[in-house]
KEDREN-801434 format. One line per 10 residues: for each residue y, z, x of C-alpha. Coordinates in Angstrom, 3 decimals, padded with zeros to 6 digits. Example, Ala and Ser with C-alpha at 12.3 -4.5 7.8 and 13.67 -1.06 7.14 Angstrom:
# residues 2
-004.500 007.800 012.300 ~ -001.060 007.140 013.670 $
//
This chain:
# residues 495
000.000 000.000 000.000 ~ 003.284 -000.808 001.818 ~ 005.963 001.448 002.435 ~ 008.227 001.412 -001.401 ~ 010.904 003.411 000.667 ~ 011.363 000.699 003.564 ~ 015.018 -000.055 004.678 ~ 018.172 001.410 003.655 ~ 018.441 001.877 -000.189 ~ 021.745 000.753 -001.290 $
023.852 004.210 -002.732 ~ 025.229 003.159 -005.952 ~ 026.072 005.574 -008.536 ~ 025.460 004.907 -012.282 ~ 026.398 006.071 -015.566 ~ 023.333 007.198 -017.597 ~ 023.025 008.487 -021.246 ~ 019.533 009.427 -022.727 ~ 020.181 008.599 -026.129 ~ 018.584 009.691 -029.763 $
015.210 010.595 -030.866 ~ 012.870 009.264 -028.281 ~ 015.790 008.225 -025.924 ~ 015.143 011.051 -023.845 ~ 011.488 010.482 -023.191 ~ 011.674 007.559 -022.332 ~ 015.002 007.568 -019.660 ~ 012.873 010.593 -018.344 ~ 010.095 008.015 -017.721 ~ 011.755 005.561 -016.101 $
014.186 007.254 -014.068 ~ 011.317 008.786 -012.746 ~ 009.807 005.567 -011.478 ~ 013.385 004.206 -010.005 ~ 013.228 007.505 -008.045 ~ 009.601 007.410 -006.925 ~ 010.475 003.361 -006.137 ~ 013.094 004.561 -003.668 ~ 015.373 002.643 -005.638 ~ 018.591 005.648 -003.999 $
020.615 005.537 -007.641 ~ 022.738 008.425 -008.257 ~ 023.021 009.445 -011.705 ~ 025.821 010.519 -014.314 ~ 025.106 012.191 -017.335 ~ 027.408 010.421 -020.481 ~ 027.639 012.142 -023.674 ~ 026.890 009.756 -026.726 ~ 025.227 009.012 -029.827 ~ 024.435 011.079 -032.701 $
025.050 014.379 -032.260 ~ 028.974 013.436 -030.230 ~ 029.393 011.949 -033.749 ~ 028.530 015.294 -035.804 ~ 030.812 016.877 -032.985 ~ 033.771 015.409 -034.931 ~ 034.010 012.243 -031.910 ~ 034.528 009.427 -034.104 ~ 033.709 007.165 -031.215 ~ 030.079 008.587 -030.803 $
031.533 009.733 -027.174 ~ 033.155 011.849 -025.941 ~ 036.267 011.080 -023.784 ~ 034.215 012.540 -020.396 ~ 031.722 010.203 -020.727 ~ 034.681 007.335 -021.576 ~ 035.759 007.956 -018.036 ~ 032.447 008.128 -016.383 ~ 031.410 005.010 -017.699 ~ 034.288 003.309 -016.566 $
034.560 004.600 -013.025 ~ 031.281 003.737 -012.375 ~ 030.875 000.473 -014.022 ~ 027.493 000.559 -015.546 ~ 025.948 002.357 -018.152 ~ 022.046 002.582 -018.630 ~ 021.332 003.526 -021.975 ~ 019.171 004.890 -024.298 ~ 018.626 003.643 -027.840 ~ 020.959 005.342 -030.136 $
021.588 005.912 -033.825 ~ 024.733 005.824 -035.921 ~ 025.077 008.117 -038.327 ~ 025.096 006.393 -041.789 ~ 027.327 006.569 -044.795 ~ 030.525 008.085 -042.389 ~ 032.461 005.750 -042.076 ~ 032.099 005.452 -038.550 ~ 031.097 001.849 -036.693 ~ 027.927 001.379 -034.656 $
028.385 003.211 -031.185 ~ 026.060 000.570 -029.970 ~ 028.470 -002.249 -031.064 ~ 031.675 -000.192 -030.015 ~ 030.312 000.398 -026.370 ~ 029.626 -003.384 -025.830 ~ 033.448 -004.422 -027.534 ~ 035.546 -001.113 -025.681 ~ 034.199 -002.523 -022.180 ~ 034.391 -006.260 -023.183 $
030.488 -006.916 -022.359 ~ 030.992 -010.518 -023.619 ~ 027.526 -012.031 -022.965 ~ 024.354 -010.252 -024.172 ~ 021.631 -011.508 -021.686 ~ 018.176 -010.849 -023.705 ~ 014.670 -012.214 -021.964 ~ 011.501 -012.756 -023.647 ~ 008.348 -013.301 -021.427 ~ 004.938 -013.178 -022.028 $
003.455 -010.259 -020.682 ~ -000.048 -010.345 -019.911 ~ -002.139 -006.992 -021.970 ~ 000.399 -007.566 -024.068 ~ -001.688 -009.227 -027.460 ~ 000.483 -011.946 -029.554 ~ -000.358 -015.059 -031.675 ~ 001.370 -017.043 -028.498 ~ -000.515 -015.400 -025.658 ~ -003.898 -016.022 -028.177 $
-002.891 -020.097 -028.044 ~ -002.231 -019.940 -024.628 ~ 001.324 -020.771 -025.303 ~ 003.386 -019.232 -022.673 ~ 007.251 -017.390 -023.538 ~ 009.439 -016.947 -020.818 ~ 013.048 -017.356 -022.829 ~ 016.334 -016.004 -021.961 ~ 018.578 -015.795 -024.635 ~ 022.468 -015.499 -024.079 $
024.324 -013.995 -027.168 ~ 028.363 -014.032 -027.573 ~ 029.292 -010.593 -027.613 ~ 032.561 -009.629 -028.527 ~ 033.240 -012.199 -030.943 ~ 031.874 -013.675 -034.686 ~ 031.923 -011.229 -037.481 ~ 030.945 -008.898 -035.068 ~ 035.049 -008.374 -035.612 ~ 034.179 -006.173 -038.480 $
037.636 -007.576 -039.846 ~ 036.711 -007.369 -043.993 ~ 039.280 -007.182 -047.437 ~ 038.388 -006.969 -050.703 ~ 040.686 -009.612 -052.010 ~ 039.919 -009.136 -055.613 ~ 037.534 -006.325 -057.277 ~ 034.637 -009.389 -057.303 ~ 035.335 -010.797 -054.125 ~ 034.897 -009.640 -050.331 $
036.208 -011.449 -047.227 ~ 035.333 -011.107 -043.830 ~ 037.267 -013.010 -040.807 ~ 035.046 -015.007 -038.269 ~ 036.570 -015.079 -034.973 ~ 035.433 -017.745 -032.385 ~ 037.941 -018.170 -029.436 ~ 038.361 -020.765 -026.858 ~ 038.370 -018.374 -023.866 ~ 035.874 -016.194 -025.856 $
033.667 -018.815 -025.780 ~ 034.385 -020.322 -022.092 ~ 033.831 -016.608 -020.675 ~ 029.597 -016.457 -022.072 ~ 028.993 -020.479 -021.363 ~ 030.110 -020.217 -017.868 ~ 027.377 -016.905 -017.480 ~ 024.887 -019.030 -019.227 ~ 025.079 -021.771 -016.860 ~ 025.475 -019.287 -013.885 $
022.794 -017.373 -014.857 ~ 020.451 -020.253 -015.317 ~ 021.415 -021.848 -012.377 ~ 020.385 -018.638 -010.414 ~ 016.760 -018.097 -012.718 ~ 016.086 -021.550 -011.515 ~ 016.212 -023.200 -015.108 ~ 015.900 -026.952 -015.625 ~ 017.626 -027.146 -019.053 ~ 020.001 -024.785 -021.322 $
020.670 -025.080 -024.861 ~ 023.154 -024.619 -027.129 ~ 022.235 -023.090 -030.950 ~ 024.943 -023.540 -033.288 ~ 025.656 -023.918 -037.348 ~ 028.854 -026.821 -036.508 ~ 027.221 -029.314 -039.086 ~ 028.372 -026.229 -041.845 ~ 030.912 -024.132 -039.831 ~ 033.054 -027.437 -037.919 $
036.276 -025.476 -036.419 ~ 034.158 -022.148 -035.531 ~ 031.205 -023.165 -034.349 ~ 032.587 -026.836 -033.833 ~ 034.582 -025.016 -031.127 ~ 031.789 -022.648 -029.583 ~ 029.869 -026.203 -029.369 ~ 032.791 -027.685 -027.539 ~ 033.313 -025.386 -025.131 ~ 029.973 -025.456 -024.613 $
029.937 -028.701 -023.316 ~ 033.026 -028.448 -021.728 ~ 031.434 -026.112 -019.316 ~ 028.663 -028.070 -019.253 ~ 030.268 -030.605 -017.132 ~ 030.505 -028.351 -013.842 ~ 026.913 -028.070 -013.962 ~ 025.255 -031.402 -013.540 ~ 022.219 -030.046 -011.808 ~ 021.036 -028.176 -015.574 $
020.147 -030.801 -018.982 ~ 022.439 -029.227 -021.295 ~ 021.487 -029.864 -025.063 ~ 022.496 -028.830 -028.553 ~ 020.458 -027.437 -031.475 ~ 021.297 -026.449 -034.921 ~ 020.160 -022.966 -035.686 ~ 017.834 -023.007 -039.143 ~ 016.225 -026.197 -036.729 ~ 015.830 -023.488 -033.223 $
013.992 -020.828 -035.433 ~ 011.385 -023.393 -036.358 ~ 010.924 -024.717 -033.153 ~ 010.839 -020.862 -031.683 ~ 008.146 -020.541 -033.543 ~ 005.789 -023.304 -033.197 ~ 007.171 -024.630 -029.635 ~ 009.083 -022.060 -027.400 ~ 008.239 -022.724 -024.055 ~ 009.864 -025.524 -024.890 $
012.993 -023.711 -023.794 ~ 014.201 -021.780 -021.385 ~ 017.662 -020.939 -021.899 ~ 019.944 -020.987 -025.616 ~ 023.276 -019.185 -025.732 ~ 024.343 -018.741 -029.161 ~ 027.476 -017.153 -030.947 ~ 027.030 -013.339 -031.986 ~ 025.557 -013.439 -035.608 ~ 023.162 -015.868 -034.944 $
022.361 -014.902 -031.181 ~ 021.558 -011.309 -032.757 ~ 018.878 -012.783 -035.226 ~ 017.564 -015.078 -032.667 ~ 017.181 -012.520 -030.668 ~ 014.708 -010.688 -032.617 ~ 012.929 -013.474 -033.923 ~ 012.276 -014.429 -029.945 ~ 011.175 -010.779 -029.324 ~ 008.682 -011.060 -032.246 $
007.200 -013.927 -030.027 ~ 006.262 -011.626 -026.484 ~ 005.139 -008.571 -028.748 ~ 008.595 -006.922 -030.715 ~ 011.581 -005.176 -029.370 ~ 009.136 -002.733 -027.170 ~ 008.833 -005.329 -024.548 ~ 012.630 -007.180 -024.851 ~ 014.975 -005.988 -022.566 ~ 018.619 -006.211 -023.092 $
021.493 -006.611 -020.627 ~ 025.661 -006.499 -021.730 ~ 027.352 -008.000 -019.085 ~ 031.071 -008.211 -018.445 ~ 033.167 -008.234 -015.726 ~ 034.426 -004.815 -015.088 ~ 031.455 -002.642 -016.849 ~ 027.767 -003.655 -017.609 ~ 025.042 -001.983 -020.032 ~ 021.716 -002.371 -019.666 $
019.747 -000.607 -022.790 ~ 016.948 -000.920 -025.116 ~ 017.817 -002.073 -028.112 ~ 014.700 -000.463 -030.624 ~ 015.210 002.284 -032.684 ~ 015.100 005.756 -031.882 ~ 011.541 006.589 -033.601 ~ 012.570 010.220 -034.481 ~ 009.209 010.289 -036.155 ~ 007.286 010.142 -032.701 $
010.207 012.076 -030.863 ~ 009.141 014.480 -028.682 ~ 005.377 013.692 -029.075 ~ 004.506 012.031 -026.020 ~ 003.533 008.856 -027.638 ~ 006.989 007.111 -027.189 ~ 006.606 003.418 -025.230 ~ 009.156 002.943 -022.107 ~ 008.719 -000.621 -021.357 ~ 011.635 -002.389 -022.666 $
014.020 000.315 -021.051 ~ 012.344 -000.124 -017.850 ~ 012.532 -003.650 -018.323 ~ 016.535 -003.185 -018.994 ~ 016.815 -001.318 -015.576 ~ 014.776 -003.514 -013.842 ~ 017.320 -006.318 -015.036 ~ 020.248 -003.720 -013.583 ~ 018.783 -002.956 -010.456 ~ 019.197 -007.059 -010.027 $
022.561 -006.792 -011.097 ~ 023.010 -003.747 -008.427 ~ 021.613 -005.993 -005.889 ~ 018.560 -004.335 -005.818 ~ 016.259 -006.940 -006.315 ~ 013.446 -005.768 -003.768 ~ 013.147 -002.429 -005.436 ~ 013.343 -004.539 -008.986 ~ 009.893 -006.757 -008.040 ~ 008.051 -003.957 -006.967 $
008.418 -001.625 -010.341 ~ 008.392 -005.402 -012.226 ~ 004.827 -005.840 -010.072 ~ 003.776 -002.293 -011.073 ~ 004.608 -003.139 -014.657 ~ 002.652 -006.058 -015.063 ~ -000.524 -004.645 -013.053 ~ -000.331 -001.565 -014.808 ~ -000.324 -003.742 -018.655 ~ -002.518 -005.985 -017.050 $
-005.621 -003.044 -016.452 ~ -005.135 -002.413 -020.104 ~ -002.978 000.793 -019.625 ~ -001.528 001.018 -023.227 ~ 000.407 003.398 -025.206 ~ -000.609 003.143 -029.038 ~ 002.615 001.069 -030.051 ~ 000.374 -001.684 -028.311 ~ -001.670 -001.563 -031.077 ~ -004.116 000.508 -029.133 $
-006.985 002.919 -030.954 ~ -005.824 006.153 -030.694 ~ -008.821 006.795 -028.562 ~ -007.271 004.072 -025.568 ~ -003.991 004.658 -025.904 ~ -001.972 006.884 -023.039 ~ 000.788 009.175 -023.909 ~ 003.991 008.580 -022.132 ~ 003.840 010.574 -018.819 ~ 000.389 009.018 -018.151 $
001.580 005.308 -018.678 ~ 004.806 006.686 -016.118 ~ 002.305 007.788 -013.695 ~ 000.130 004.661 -013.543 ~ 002.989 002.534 -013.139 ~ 003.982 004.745 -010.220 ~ 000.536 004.873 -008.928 ~ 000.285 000.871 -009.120 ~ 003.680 000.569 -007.046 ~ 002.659 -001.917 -004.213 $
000.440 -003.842 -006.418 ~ 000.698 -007.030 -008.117 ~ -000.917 -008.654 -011.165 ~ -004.216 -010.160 -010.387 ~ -004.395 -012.529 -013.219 ~ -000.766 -013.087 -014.679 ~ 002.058 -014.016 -012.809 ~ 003.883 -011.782 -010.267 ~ 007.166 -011.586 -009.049 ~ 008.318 -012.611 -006.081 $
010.210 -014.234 -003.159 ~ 013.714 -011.944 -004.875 ~ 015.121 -010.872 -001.214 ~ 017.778 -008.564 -001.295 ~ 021.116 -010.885 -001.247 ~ 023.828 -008.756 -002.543 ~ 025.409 -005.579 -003.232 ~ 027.049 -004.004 -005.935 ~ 030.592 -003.815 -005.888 ~ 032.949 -001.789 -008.704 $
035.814 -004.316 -009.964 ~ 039.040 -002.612 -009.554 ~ 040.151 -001.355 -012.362 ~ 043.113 -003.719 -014.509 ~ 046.217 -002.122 -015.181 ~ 046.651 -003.253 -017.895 ~ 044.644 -005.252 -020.688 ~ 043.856 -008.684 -020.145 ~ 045.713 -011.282 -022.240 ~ 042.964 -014.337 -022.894 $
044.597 -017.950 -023.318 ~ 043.771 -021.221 -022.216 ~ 046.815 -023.856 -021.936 ~ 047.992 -025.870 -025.126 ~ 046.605 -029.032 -025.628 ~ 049.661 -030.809 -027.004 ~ 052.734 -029.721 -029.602 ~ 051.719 -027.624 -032.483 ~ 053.004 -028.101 -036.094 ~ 052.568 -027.016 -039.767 $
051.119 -028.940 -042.301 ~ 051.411 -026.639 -045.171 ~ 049.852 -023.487 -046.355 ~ 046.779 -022.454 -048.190 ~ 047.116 -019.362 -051.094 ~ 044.490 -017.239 -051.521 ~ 045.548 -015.966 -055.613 ~ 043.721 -014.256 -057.764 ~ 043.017 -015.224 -061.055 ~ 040.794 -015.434 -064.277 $
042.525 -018.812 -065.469 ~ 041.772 -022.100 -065.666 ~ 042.438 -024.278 -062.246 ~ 044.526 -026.303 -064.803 ~ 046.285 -023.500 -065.681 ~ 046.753 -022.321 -062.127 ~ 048.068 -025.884 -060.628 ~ 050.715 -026.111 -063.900 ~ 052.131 -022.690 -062.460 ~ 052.249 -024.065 -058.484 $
053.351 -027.468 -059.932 ~ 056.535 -025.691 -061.477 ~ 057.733 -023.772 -057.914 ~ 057.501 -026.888 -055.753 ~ 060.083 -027.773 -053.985 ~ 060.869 -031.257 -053.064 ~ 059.228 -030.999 -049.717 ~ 055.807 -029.962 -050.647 ~ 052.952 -031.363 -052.886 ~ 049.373 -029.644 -054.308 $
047.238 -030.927 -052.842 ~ 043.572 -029.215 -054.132 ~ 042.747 -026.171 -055.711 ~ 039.005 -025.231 -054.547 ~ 036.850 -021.938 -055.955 ~ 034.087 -020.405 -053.248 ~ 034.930 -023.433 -050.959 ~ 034.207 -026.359 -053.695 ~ 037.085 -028.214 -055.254 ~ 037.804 -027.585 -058.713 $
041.321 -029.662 -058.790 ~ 042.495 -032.177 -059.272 ~ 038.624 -033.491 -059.328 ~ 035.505 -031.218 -060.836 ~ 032.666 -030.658 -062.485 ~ 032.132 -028.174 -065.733 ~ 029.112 -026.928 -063.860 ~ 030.859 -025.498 -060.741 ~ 031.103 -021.515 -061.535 ~ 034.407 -020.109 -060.613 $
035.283 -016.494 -059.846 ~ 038.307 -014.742 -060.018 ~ 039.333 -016.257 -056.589 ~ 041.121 -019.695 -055.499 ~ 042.527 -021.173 -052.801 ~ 045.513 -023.116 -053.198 ~ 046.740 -025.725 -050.753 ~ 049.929 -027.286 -050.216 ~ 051.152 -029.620 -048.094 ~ 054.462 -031.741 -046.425 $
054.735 -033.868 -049.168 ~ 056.312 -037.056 -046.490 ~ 054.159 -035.127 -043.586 ~ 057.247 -033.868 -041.858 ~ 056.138 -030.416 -040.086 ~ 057.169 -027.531 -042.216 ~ 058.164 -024.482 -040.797 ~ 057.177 -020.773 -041.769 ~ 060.370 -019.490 -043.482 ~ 059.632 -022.990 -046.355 $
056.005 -021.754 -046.959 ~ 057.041 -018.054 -047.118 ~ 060.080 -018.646 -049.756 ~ 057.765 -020.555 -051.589 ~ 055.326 -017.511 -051.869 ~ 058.198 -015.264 -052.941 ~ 058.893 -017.907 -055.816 ~ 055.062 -017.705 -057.055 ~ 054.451 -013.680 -056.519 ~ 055.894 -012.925 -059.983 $
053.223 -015.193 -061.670 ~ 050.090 -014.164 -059.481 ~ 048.596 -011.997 -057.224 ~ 048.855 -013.366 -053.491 ~ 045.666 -012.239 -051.461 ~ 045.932 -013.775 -048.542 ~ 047.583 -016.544 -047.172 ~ 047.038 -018.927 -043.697 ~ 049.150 -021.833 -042.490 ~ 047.635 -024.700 -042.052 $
048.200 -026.109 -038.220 ~ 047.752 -029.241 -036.561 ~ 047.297 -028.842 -031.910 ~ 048.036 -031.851 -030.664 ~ 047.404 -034.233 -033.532 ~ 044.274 -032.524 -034.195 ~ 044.186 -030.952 -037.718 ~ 043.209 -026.951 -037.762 ~ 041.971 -026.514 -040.820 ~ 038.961 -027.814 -042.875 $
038.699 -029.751 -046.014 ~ 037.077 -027.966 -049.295 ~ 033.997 -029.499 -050.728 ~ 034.291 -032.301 -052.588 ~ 037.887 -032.925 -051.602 $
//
């Protein structure tokens, strides 16, 4: 067995919190292995989760731990649960947004002694999928605009969206990937996701060495499914990233055995993203793996790629003998408790798998350096592509009327420089062309335009909300822009 302490272990100092329900088992387990690895991490204890929430920390941490995080630069984390029905926002989702972790890096791989349909066929997984983080609906940005209706704001950004595709091609450059695609909904969603497709290839053309493609995202799932190794890398936006995700870990044997990486570019968290299991908590029976694969993907990031392929090695030995604990789907009467599956992977240190693949040839390259901390917060933009102008304006009104009804009252406000141009109900026009079959709710959207085209400016749309107020309840309202002769705003069906 060779010597797992050999050369100089790189000091780096790391932010750790245990998390809820089994959390603490299984950060126990694996901080145990980094240490018997010789891996030389330092650790800090951060306060989060549930029980910083019932301590009145709306956050779910506390302002200690805030600062820890941040001078350190990483966080390892356990899984950890949001209390429900307080009004308070995931601290999972809040930790990845406060420290601007824009790209979720999630990898799927078959594992072998790990039992799935796929590893039955002899169909091999070894997916890495790259969510936008930040972004999406993920926004949380929601109004009630009438008592029936709900709104929620999707936000996809130009830089946003630059920032993950440039760490999807960077980090499939540097896995050695021969493709990357790009999942997307812009046949439905044209401006959003139309723009998260274009920056996609935008990017794309700085890395001629990778066959960048497009997919749309009902059409990925399938071919997930019946064909994934016929990919290798998708980056997706946020919503549909997160239930990609999933579906991909569902593939290599469920979120167990999917590690999960938040990267950004002054603080990184590496975590398992399961639930806490407070009905096994504390019973010995808890599974480690995809936390241990999380840190093995943050020792990489640390530069600590030796120590990474020898407790990867370990791993894949130790599933490979059949060492199982019972969320394997393991008889009670094979299945290890926790401790003993820590101290066969610790006893199998120096191995390597004897019938699955190992990993190898990962030489040391790097080490990890904290970014200085920004003074202040980073203002996102990329340069204009031409003169910006508006169109006209669409009203979001309430009302139980006709769209007859509704157009006569716009009709008799407009001034000479504007025209109506269609009323639409949930998206589908309902003026001045319908069907009697479209349901309505209580909800329109009116849009008006520059009746000769001339650009209009704000203070024209605005005075000619004040002259419509008195007849109807204004939800909402949004300008409708044109960038450099390109229109910024989409048509409603059936217009």
């Amino acid at each position: 067995m060779p010597d797992i302490n050999a050369g100089n272990p790189v000091k780096v100092e790391i932010a750790v919190a245990r998390g809820d329900g089994i959390g603490s088992e299984i950060m126990d387990a694996v901080l145990h292995i980094f240490d018997r690895a010789g891996t030389g991490l330092t650790y800090r204890m951060a306060d989060m989760g549930k029980a910083i929430f019932e301590q009145g920390f709306s956050t779910g941490m506390t302002p200690e731990a805030k600062e820890i995080i941040e001078e350190t630069g990483i966080l390892f984390k356990g899984p950890m649960e949001t209390p429900k029905g307080k009004g308070v926002k995931s601290i999972n989702v809040t930790a990845r947004k406060v420290w601007n972790t824009y790209a979720n890096k999630r990898v799927f791989k078959t594992l072998s002694g790990v039992d799935t349909l796929h590893s039955r066929a002899g169909i091999p997984v070894d997916i890495t999928i790259v969510r936008e983080n930040i972004e999406d609906t993920y926004g949380g940005i929601e109004h009630l605009l009438t008592h029936d209706v709900a709104l929620c704001r999707r936000f996809i950004t130009r830089p946003g969206s630059l920032q993950v595709h440039r760490y999807a091609f960077e980090m499939a450059r540097r896995k050695g990937a021969a493709k990357i695609s790009c999942g997307h909904k812009a046949n439905i969603m044209k401006l959003t996701d139309g723009l998260f497709l274009e920056c996609f290839y935008e990017v794309a053309r700085e890395y001629p060495d990778l066959q960048a493609s497009d997919i749309i995202v009902d059409d990925l799932a399938m071919k997930l499914v019946t064909r994934p190794d016929n990919f290798e890398v998708v980056v997706l936006p946020n919503l549909q990233g997160d239930i990609i995700s999933d579906l991909c870990a569902g593939l290599v044997g469920g979120l167990g055995f999917a590690p999960s990486a938040n990267i950004g570019d002054f603080v990184s968290i590496f975590e398992a993203v399961h639930g806490t299991a407070p009905d096994i908590a504390g019973k010995n029976m808890a599974n480690p793996t995809a936390l241990l694969l999380s840190g093995i993907m943050m020792l990489r990031h640390l530069g600590l790629s030796e120590k990474a392929m020898l407790i990867e090695n370990a791993l894949l030995y130790t599933l490979e003998q059949g060492v199982h604990t019972r969320d394997f789907g393991a008889s009670p009467a094979s299945a290890v408790a926790t401790d003993k599956f820590t101290e066969a992977i610790i006893s199998n240190l120096g191995r390597t798998p004897e019938n699955g693949k190992s990993v190898s040839g990962e030489p040391q390259t790097r080490s990890f350096r904290q970014p200085e901390k920004p003074a202040s917060n980073r203002i996102l933009v990329s340069p204009k592509g031409g003169a910006e102008s508006i169109a006209g304006v669409d009203f979001f009104v309430e009302s139980e009327g006709s769209p007859e009804g509704l157009a006569e009252i716009f009709q008799k406000h407009l001034p000479a420089t504007l025209r109506l141009v269609t009323i639409s109900n949930r998206g589908t026009q309902v003026w001045p062309t319908k069907s009697v079959f479209t349901d309505c709710i209580n909800q329109y959207r009116v849009r008006v335009e520059s009746r000769d085209l001339a650009p209009l400016t704000q203070h024209t749309c605005l005075n000619y909300a004040t002259k419509i107020a008195p007849d109807l309840k204004i939800c909402s309202l949004e300008m409708l822009m044109n960038y450099g002769g390109k229109q910024g705003y989409s048509l409603a069906q059936g217009q």
